[in-house]
Each structure stands twice: as C-alpha cells, then as structure tokens.
C-alpha positions as CSV (number, residue, x, y, z in Angstrom):
1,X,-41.6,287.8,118.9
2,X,-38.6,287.3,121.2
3,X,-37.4,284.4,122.9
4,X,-36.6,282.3,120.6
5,X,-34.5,281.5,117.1
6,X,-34.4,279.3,114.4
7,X,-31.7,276.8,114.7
8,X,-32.1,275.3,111.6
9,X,-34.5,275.4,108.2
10,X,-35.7,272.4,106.8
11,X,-36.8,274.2,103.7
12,X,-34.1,276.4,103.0
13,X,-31.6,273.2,103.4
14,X,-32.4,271.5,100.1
15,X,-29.5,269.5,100.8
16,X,-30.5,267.5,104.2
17,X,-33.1,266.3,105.8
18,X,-37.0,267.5,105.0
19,X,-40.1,267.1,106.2
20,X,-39.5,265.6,109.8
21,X,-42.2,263.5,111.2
22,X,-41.4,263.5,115.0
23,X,-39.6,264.4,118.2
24,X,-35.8,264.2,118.3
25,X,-33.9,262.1,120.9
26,X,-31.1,264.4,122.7
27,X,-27.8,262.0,122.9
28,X,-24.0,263.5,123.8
29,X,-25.2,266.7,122.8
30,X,-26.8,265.7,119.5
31,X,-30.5,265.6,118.3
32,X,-31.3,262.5,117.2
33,X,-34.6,262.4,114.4
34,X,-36.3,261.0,111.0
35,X,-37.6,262.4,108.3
36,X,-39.5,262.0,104.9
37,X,-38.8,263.8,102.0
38,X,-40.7,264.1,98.9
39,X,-38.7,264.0,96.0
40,X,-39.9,264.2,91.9
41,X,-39.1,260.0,92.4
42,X,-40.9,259.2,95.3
43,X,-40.7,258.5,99.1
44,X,-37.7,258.9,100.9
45,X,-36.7,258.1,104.5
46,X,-33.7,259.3,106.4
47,X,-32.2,259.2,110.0
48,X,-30.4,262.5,111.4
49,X,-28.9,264.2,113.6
50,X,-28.5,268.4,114.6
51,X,-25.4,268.9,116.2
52,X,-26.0,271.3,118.8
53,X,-21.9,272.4,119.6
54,X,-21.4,272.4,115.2
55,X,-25.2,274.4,114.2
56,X,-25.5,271.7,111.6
57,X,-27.5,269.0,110.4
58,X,-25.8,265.7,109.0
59,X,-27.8,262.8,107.8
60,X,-26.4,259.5,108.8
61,X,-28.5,256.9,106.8
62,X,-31.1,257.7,103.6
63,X,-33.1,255.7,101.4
64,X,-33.0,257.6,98.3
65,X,-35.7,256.0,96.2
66,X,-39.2,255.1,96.2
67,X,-38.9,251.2,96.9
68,X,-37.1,249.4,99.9
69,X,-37.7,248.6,103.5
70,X,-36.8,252.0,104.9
71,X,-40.0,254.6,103.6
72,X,-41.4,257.0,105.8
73,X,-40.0,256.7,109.2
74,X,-42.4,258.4,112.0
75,X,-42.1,259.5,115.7
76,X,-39.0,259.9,117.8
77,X,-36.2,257.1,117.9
78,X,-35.3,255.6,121.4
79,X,-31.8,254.2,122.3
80,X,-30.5,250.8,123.6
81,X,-27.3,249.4,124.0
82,X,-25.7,252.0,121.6
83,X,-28.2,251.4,119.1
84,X,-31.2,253.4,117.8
85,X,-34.4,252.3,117.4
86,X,-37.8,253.3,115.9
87,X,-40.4,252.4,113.0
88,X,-41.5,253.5,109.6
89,X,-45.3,253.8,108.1
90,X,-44.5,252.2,105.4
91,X,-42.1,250.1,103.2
92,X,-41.2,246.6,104.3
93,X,-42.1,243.1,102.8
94,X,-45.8,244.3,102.7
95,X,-45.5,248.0,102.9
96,X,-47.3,248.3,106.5
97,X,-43.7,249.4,107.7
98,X,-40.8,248.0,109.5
99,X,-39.6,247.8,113.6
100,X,-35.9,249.0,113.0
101,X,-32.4,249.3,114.5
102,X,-29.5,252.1,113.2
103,X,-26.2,251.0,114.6
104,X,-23.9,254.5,114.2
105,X,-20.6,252.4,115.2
106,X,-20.7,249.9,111.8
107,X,-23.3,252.8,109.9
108,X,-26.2,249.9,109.8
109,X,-29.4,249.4,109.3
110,X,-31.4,246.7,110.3
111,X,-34.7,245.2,110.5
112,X,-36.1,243.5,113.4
113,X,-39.9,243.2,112.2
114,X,-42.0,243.6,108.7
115,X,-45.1,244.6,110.0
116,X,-48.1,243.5,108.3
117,X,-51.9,245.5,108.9
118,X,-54.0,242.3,108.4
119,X,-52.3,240.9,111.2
120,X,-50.4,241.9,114.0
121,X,-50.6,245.4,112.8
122,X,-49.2,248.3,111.0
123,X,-48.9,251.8,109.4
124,X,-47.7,252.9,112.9
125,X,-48.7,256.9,113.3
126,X,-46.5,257.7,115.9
127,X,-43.2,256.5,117.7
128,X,-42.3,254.2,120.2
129,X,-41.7,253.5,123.4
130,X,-38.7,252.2,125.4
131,X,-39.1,250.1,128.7
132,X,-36.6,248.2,130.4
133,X,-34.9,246.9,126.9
134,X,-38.6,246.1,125.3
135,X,-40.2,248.4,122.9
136,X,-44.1,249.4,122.7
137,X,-46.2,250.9,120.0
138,X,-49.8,251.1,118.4
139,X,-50.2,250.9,114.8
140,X,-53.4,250.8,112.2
141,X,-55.2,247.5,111.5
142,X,-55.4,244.4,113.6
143,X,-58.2,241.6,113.3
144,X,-60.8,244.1,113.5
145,X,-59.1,247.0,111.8
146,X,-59.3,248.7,114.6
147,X,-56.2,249.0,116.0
148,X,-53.2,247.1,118.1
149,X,-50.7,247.5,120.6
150,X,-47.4,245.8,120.1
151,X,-44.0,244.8,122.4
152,X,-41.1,243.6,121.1
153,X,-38.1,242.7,123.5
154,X,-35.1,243.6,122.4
155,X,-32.8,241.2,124.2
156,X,-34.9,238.0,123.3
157,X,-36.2,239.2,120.1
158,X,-39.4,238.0,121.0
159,X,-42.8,240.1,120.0
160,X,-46.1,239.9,121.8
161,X,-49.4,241.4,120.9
162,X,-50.6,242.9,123.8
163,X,-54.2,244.4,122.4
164,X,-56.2,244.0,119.7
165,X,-58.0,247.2,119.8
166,X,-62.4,245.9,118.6
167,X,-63.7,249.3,118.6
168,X,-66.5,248.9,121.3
169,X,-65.7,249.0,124.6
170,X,-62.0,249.3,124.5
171,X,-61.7,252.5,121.9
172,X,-60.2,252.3,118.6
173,X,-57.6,254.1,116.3
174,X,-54.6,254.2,118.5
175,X,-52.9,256.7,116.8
176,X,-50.4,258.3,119.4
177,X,-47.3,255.9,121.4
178,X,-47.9,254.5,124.3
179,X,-46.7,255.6,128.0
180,X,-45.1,253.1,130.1
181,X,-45.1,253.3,134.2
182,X,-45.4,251.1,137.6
183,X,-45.9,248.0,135.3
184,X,-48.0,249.2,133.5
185,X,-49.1,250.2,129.8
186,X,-51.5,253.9,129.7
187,X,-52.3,255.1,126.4
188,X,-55.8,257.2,124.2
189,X,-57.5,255.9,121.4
190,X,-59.3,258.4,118.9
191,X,-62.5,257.3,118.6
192,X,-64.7,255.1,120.4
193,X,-66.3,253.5,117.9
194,X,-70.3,253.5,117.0
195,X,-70.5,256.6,119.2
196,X,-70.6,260.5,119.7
197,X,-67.6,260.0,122.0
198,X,-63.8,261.2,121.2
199,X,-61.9,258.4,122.4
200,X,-61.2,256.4,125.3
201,X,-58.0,256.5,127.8
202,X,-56.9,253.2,128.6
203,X,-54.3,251.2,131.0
204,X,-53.4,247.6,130.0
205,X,-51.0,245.1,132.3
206,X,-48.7,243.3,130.1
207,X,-48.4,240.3,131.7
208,X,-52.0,239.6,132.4
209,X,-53.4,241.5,129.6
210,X,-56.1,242.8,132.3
211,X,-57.2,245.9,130.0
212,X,-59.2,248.7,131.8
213,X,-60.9,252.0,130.1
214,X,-59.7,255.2,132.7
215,X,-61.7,257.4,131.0
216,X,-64.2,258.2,128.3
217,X,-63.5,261.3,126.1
218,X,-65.9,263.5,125.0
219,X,-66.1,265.2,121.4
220,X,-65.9,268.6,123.2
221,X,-63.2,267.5,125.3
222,X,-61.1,267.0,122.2
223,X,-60.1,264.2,120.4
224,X,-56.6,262.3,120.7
C-alpha cells in the first residue's frame, strides 16, 4: 500500500543494530533507541541512533558478549541534563537488569541501579518514565512476585519503592511504563490475580502512597 516507506531494515543491516525492543526518543533530529541482538555467542545490548538528515543508523555503545551489566535493554530511553537514560531486562550484579545512564559527550555508560527481582524488583518489560528529573517504572517480582513500581531521582540519587503490586485488590503483572500527570502516577496491570478479570487500571500519589483501582478490566475488554 501507499503512504508510507521503509526507512531502514533491521534485517538486511547485519552490520547494526537488530532486534529493537522499543520506541525511539526523537532528539536534534536523531532517533534515539535500544536493541538486542542475538548472535551464535549470546545476548547482546546496544544503544542507537537513525539519523534522519544522513538515512543511517550508527550504534553509539554495544555490549558484544553474553556476560556484563548491559544485556537486553527494553523500552524507549528518556533524556536529562544531556544524558540518556533507560533500563535493561537483564544483566547486572544479579541478572534482573540494570537502571542506566549513556552520556554521548565522554561516550559513557553508567549504572545507577542493579535491580534485583526478590527485592525491590526487576526484569523490567517495558521503559521508563521521565518526571521532573525522577524516573518511574514497573518491573517483575517484588515481595509477592507480583509486581512493583519504582522512582529513582536523578538529581539526589535517591530510589523509593512506591508499590508493591500483591495481586488481589491492587492488580498484578505490571508489564507496561507508567504515565505521569497532575501529581500523580496512572498506570494497568495484566491480570488481577485469582480471577476471570484482565487487569486492573490504577492511579497511585507518590508522596502519600494513597493507591486507588480506576477501573477493573474485563477479559473481553482485552488484556494490558
């Protein structure tokens, strides 16, 4: 059909980045992404860019092995003070995956938290979101393996677990990022757990942790 092209083939380009596992992040005419490619060695994690004026695709920063801190990076990257931000499923001191900064001026990478899924969470499924210089996200796991929501300030480097998802009431399975407004932290779960329903949509207040259920989903309503 018309109305569109291909601006670039992930396949065909053997030579950059494969397999992309989110949105992309539109900065001084640049799109901004990750990927995870699948090579005969293992797992591989890489940060890009598509240069819209150039029609190419150069790849900034790669992990090219199976081991290290950097392994599968998902979801879109958010920006801060000229940095780049964003998290990986997996890798990190106990492969649950890593909260991360890319710094293009110096070509860094760094890590800002090793997440861990018995804890405070991990095995993020999607990306992040930017407020105000803090950073939200859900990832796997939690005390009841259900589920949490994290918030790490950038400026303070401070982290706060905002939700412990328990399955009942409050939903659980958190697999999509979080949307912050008006104060407030709105965001669906997949499953409400121990019943027919398909999830629950939630809004949470971050400084009271008052946590409220908007709306139960329905199986035939679709599931988040």
């Amino acid at each position: 059909g018309g109305g569109h092209s291909v601006a670039w083939d992930f396949v065909s380009e053997s030579s950059q980045a494969q397999e992309p596992r989110g949105g992309l992040l539109l900065d001084s005419n640049k799109l901004w992404g990750v990927a995870a490619q699948w090579w005969s060695f293992g797992v591989d994690g890489q940060i890009y860019y598509y240069d819209i004026d150039l029609d190419t695709v150069v790849t900034v920063y790669i992990n090219g092995s199976s081991t290290g801190v950097f392994q599968r990076p998902i979801g879109e990257l958010v920006k801060y003070n000229g940095k780049f931000y964003g998290v990986t499923e997996e890798g990190g001191d106990y492969d649950d995956g890593i909260l991360f900064f890319y710094d293009p001026q110096d070509d860094s990478l760094g890590v800002l938290l090793h997440l861990n899924a018995s804890t405070i969470g991990g095995n993020p499924q999607a990306g992040v979101t930017l407020k105000n210089g803090q950073i939200f996200w859900h990832n796997k796991g939690g005390a009841y393996s259900f589920g949490t929501l994290l918030r790490y300030n950038i400026n303070t480097s401070t982290l706060t677990k905002l939700r412990d998802f328990d399955g009942t009431n409050d939903g659980a399975y958190p697999y999509s990022k979080p949307f912050v407004d008006g104060g407030y932290v709105y965001g669906v779960t997949a499953i409400k757990y121990g019943s027919s329903t398909g999830g629950v949509v939630y809004k949470l207040n971050p400084s009271t942790y008052a946590y409220q259920v908007l709306e139960v989903l329905n199986i035939w309503e679709g599931r988040p």
